[in-house]
C-alpha positions in Angstrom: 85.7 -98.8 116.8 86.3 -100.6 113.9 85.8 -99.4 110.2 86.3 -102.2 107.8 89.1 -104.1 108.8 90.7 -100.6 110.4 91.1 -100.5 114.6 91.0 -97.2 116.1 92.1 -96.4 119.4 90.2 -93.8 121.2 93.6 -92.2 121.4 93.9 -92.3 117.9 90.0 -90.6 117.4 91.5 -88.2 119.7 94.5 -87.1 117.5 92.8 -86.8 114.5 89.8 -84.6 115.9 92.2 -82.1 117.9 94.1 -82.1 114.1 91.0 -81.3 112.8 90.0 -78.4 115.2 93.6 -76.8 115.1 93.6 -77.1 111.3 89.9 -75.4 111.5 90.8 -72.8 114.0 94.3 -71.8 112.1 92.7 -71.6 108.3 91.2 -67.9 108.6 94.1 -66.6 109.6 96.1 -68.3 105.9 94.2 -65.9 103.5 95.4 -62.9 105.7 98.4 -60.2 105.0 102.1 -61.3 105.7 102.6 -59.2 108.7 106.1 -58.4 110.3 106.0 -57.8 113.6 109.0 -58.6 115.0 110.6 -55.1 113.6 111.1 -54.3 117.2 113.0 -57.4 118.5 115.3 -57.7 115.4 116.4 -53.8 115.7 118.4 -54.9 119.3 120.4 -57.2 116.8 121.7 -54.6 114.7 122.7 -52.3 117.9 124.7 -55.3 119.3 126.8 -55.6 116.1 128.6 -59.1 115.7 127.3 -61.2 118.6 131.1 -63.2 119.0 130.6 -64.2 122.3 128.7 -66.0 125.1 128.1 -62.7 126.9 127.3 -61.0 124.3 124.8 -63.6 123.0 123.9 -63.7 126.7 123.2 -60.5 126.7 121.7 -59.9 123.4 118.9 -62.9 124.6 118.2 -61.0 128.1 117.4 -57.4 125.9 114.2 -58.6 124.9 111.3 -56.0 124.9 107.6 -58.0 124.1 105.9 -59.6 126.5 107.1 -60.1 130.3 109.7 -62.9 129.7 111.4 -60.9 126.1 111.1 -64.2 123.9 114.5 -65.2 124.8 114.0 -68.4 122.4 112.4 -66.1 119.5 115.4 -64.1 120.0 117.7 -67.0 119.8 116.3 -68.2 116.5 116.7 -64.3 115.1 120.0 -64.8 115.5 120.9 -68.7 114.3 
């Protein structure tokens, strides 16, 4: 396609239109209430104290309670 001197790449048309969805799909949910949910997975952090070790990081990562794998990598960010 060319627009006045501008190539596009049906890769490029691509992008912008699954940009364009997303950005239509995700907007709702902006005027919405700041909602913590994650009340349950920070609690374990407090129970384990200062996490000073592999294991106990190991550990800590493993005791995850949502979903079937715990969220082992929202867990890890909870605690960086």
């Amino acid at each position: 396609m060319k627009l006045k001197g501008l190539h596009l790449k049906s890769e490029d048309i691509a992008f912008f239109f699954v940009l364009a969805a997303a950005v239509l799909l995700y907007f709702p949910g902006l005027s919405g209430p700041l909602l913590f949910d994650d009340y349950n997975s920070l609690k374990p952090l407090g129970n384990w104290g200062v996490i000073d070790s592999i294991e106990k990081l190991s550990l800590f990562l493993s005791s995850g309670l949502t979903g079937p794998t715990g969220r082992p990598v929202t867990l890890f960010t909870f605690f960086s």
